[in-house]
N, CA and C atoms as a LAMMPS dump frame, in Angstrom:
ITEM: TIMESTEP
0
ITEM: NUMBER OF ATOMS
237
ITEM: BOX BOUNDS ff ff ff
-5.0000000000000000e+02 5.0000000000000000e+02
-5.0000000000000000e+02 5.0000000000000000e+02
-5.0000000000000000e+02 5.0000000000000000e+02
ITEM: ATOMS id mol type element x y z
1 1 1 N 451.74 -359.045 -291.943
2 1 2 C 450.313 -358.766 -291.905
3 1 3 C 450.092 -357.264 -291.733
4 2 1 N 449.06 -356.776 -292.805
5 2 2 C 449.099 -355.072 -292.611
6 2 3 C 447.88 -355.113 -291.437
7 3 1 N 448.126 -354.065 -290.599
8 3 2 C 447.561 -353.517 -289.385
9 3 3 C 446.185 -352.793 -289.791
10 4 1 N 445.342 -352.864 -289.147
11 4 2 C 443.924 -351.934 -289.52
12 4 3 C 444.48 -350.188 -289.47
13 5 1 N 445.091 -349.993 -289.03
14 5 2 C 445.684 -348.919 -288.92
15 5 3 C 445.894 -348.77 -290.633
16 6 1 N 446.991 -349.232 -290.784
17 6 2 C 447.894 -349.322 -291.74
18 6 3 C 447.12 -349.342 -293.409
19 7 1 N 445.61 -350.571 -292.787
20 7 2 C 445.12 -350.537 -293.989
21 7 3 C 444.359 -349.332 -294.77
22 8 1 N 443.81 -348.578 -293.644
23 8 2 C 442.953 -347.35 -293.54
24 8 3 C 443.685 -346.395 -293.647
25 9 1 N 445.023 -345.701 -293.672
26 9 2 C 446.085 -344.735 -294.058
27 9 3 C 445.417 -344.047 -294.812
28 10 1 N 444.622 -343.209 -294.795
29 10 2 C 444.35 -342.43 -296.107
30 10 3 C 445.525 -341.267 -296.382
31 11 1 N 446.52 -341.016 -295.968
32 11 2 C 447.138 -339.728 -296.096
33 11 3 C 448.922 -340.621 -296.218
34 12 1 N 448.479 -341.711 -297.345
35 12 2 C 449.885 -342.165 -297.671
36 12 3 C 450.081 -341.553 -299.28
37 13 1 N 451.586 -341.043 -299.659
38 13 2 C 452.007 -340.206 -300.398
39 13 3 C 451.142 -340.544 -301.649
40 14 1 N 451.165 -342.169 -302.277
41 14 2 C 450.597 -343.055 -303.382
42 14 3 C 449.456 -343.357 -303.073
43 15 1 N 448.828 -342.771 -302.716
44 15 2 C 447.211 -342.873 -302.791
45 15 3 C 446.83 -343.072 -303.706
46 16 1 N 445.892 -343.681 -304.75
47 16 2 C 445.217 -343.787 -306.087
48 16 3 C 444.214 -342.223 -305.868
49 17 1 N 444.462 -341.367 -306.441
50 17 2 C 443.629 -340.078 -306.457
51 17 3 C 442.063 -340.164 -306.676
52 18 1 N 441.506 -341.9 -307.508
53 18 2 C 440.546 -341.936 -307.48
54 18 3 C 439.545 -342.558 -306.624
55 19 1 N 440.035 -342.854 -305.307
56 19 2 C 439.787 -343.688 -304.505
57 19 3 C 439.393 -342.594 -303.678
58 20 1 N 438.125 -342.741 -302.686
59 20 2 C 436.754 -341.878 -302.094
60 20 3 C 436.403 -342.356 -300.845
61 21 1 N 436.539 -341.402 -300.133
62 21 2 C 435.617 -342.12 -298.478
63 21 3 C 434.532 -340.566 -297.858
64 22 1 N 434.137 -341.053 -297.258
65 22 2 C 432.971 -340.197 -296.96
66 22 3 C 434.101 -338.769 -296.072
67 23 1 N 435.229 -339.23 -295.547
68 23 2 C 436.004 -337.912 -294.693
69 23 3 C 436.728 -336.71 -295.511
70 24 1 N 436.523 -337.109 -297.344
71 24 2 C 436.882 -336.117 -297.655
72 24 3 C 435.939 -334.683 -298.103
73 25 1 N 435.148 -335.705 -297.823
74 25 2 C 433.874 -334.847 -297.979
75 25 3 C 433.457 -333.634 -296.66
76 26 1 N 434.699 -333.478 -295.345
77 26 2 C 434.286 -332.986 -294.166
78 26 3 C 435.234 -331.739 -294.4
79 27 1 N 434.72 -330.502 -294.716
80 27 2 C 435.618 -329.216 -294.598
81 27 3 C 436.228 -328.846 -293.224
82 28 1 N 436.4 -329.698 -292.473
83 28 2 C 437.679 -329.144 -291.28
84 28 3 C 439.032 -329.429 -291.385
85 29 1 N 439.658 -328.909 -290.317
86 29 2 C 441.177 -329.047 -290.676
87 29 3 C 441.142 -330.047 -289.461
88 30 1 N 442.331 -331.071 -289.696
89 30 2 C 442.533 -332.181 -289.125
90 30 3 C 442.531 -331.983 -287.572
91 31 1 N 442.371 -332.309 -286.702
92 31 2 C 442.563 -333.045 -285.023
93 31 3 C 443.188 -333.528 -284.529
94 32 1 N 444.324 -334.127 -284.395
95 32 2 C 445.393 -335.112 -283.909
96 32 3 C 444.855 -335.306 -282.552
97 33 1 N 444.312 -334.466 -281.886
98 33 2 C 443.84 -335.149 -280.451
99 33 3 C 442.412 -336.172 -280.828
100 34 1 N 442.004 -336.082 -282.162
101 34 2 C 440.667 -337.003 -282.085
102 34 3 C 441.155 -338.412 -282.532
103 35 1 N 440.206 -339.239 -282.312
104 35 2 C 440.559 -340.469 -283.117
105 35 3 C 440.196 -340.419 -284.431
106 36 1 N 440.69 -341.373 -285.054
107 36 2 C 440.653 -341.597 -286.332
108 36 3 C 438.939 -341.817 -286.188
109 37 1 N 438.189 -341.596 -287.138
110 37 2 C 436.919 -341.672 -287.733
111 37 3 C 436.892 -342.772 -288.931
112 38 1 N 437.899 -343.303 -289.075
113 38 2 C 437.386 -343.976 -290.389
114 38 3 C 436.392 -344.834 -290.608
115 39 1 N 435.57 -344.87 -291.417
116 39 2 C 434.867 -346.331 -291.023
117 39 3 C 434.996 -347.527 -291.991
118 40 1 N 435.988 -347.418 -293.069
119 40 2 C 436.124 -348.305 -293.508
120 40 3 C 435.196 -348.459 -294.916
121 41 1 N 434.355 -346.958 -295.419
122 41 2 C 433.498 -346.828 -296.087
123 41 3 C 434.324 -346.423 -297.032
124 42 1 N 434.75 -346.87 -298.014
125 42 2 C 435.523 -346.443 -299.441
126 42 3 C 435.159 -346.967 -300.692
127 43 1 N 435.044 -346.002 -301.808
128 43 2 C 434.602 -346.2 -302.908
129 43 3 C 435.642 -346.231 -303.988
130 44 1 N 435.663 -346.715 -305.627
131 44 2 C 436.028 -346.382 -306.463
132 44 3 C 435.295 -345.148 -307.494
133 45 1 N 435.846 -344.204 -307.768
134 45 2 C 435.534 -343.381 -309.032
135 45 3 C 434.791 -344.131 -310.01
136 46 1 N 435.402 -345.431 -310.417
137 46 2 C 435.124 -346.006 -311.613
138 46 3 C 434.538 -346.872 -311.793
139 47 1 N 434.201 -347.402 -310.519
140 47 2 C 432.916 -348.205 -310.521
141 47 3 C 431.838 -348.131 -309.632
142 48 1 N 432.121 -347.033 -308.626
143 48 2 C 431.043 -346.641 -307.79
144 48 3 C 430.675 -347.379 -306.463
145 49 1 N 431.718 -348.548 -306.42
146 49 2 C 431.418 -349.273 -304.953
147 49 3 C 432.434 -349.713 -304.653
148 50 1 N 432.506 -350.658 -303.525
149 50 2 C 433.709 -350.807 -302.844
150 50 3 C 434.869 -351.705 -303.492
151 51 1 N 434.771 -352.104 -305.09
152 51 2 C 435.463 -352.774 -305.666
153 51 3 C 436.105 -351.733 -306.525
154 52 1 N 437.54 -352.185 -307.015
155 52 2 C 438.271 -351.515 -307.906
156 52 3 C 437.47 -352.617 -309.142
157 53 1 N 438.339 -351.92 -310.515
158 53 2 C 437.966 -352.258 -311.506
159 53 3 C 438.479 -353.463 -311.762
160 54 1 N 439.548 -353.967 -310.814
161 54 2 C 440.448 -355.194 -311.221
162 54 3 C 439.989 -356.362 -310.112
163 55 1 N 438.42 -355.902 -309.291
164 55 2 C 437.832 -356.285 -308.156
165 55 3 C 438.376 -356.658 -307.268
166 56 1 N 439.27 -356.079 -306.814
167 56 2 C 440.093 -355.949 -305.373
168 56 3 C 439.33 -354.828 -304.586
169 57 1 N 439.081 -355.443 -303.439
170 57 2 C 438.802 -353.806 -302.649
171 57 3 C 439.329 -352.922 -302.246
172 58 1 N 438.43 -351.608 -303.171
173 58 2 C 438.909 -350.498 -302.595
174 58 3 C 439.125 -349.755 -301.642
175 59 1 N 440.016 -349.805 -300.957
176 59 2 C 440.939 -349.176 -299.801
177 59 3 C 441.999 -348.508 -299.613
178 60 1 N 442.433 -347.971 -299.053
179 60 2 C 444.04 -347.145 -299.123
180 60 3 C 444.863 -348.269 -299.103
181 61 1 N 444.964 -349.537 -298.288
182 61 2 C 445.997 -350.215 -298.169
183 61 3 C 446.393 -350.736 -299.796
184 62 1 N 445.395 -351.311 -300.412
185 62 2 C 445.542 -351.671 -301.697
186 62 3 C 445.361 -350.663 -303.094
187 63 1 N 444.787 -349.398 -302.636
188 63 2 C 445.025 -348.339 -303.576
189 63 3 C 445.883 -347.464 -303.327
190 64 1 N 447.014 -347.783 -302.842
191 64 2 C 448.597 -346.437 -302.842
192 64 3 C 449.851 -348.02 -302.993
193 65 1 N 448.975 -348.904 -303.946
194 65 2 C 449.969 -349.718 -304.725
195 65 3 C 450.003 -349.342 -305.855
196 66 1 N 451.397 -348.665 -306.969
197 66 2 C 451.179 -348.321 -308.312
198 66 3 C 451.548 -349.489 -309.124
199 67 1 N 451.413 -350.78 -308.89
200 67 2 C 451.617 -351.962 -309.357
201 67 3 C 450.23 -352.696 -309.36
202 68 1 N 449.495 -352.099 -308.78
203 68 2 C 447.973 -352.594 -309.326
204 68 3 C 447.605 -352.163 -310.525
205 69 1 N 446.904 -353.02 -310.957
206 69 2 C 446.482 -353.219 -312.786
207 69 3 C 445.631 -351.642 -312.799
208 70 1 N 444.795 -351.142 -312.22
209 70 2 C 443.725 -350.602 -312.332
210 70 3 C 444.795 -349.085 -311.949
211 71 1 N 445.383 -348.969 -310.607
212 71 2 C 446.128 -347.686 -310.536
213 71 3 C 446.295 -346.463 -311.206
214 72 1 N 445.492 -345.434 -310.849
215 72 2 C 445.667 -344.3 -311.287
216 72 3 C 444.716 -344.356 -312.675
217 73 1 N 444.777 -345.021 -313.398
218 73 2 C 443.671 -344.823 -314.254
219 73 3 C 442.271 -345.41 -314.273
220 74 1 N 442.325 -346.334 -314.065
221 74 2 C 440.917 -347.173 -313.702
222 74 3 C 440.609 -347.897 -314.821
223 75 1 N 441.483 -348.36 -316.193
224 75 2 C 441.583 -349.204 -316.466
225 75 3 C 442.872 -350.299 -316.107
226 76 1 N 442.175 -351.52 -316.407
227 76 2 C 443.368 -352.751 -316.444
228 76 3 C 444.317 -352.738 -317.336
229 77 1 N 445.713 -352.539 -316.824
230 77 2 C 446.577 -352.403 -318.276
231 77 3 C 447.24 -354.163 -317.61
232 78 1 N 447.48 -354.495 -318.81
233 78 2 C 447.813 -355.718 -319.278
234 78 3 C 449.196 -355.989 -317.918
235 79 1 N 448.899 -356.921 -317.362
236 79 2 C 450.352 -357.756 -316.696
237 79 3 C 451.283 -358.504 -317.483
């Protein structure tokens, strides 16, 4: 079972580059003494809400998989 932690990772190597949350939008340099802020608010590029194109939700846990249909490009390539 992935951890809320785990699911929210935004700073894992395979990130989908098109995948969006409101913290990248904050020009500071990181905190390690703060808590995490996430709120769990993440978008797709390519469709503009919290669904990927292959309607899985968009999140880090399931967008820094490069075995998802949609990955990196934001179309469905064929399984």
């Amino acid at each position: 079972m992935t951890t809320e932690a785990k699911r929210y990772e935004v700073s894992h190597p395979h990130l989908c580059p098109h995948l969006r949350w409101k913290g990248i939008f904050v020009g500071v340099e990181h905190d390690p003494t703060m808590p995490s802020m996430s709120s769990g608010n993440f978008w797709c590029v390519y469709t503009h809400n919290c669904l990927g194109p292959d309607r899985e939700l968009a999140e880090p846990g399931n967008c820094s998989v490069s075995a998802r249909a949609c990955y990196g490009t934001g179309e469905m390539a064929d399984k």
